[in-house]
C-alpha positions in Angstrom: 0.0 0.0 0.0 1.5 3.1 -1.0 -0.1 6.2 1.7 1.5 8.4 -0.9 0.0 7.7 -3.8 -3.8 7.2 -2.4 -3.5 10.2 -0.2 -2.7 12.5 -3.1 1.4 13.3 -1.9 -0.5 13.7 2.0 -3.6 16.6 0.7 -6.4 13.7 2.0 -4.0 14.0 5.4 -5.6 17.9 5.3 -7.9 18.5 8.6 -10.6 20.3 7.1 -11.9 19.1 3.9 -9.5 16.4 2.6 -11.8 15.6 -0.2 -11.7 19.2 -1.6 -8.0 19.7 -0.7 -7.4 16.6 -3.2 -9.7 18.1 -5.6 -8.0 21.4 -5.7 -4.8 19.6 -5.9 -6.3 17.2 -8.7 -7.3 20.3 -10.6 -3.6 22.2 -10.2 -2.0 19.0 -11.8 -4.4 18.0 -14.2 -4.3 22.3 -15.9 -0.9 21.5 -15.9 -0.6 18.9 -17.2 -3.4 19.7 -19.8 -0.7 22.3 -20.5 2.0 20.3 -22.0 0.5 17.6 -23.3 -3.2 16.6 -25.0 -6.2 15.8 -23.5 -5.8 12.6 -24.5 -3.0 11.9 -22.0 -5.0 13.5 -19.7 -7.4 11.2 -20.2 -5.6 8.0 -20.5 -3.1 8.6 -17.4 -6.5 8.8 -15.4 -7.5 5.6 -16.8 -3.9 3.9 -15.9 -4.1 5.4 -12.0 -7.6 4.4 -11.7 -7.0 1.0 -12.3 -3.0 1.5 -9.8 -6.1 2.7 -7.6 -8.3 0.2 -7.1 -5.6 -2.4 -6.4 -3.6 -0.1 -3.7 -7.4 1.1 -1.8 -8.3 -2.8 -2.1 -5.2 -3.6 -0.2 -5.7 -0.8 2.3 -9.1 -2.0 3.0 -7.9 -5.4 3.4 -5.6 -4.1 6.1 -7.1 -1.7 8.1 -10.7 -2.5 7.8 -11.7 0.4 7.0 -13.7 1.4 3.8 -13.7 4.8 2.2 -11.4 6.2 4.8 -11.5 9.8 4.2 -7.7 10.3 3.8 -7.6 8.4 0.7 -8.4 11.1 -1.8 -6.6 9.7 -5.4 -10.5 8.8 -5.9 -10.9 12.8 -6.1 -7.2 13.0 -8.6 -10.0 10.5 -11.3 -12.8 12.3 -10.8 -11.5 15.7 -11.6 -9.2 14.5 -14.3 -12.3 13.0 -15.8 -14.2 16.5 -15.3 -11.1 18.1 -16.9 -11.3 15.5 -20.2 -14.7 16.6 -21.0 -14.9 20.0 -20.2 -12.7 22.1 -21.2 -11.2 19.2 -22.9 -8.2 21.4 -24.9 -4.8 21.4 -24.7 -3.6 24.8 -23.8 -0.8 26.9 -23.5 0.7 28.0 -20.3 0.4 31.8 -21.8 -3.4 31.0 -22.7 -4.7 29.4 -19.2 -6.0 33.1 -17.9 -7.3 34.3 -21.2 -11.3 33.8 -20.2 -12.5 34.1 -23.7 -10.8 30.5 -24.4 -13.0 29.4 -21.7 -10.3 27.2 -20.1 -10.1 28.8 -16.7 -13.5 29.3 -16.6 -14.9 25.8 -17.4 -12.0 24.3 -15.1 -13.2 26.2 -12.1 -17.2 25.3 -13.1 -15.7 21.9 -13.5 -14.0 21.5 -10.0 -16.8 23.2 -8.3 -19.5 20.9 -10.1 -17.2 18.0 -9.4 -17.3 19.3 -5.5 -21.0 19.3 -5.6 -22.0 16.0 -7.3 -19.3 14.4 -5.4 -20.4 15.8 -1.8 -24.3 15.4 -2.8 -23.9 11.9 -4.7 -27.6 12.2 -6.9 -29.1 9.1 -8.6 -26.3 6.4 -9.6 -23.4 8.4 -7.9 -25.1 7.7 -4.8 -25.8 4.6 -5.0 -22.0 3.3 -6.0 -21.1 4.9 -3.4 -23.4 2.7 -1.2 -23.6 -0.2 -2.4 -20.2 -1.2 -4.0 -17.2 -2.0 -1.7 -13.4 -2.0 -2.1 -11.8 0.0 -4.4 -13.9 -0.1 -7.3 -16.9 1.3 -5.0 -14.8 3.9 -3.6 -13.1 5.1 -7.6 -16.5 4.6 -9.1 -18.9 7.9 -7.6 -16.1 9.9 -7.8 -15.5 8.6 -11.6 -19.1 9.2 -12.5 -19.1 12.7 -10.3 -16.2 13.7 -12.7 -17.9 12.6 -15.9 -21.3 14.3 -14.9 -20.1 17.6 -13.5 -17.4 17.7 -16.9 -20.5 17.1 -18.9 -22.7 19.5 -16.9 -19.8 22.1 -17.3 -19.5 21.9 -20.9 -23.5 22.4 -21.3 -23.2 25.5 -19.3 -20.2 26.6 -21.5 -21.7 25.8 -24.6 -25.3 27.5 -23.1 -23.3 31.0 -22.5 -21.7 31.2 -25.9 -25.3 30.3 -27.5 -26.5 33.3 -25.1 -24.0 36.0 -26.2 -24.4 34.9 -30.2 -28.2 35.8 -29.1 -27.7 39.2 -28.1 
């Protein structure tokens, strides 16, 4: 078991709010990384840790008996790099992150916060993963879906607001 990795580098060892200290970590990395290299590899290095993820929580599980411990916060690393696949879903350059008319920046930060939201509230299927399947996978999956829906919700509002300026 590697406290490192499924801690986020210690952020899930944060006393208030572990889950959105991960998060905002999550988000950090995954705009730089989105940065350099394409959304793709975004995408598929969130795939590769998800899977490094599963295995390391089911072994922490096994040992301390505990499920969903509330340190463990790589769960919150997927879910945001998946929210950060979809929407905004562009490679950018470093010079380009703060220009809001891109709508990087501002579809990252609707992304997190979404993220925040379906992760903390867990609606509909989110919820119930998060019930009802144990080990790892149960502990990856609501925070996989929670990334997928608040990166899809994000991009609607994106696309929404551009629809609403072309209107006026």
């Amino acid at each position: 078991m590697n406290w490192f990795f499924i801690t986020l580098g210690y952020s899930g060892l944060f006393p208030k709010a572990p889950g959105t200290a991960g998060s905002f970590v999550a988000l950090i990395l995954g705009i730089l990384i989105l940065s350099i290299f394409e959304v793709e590899t975004l995408f598929l290095a969130t795939i590769l840790i998800s899977i490094i993820a599963i295995r390391e929580i089911n072994k922490y599980e096994l040992k301390s008996g505990i499920h969903d411990d509330k340190r463990i916060v790589i769960d919150e690393l997927a879910g945001m790099w998946f929210a950060l696949s979809v929407a905004p879903a562009m490679t950018i350059g470093m010079g380009e992150i703060t220009q809001l008319e891109n709508g990087f920046l501002i579809q990252a930060i609707l992304s997190f916060l979404l993220f925040r939201y379906f992760d903390i509230k867990k609606p509909s299927i989110i919820g119930r993963i998060d019930r009802e399947v144990k080990g790892g996978i149960g502990v990856m999956g609501d925070d996989i879906l929670a990334g997928f829906a608040a990166g899809i919700v994000s991009s609607l509002i994106w696309q929404g607001w551009l629809q609403l300026q072309g209107m006026l």
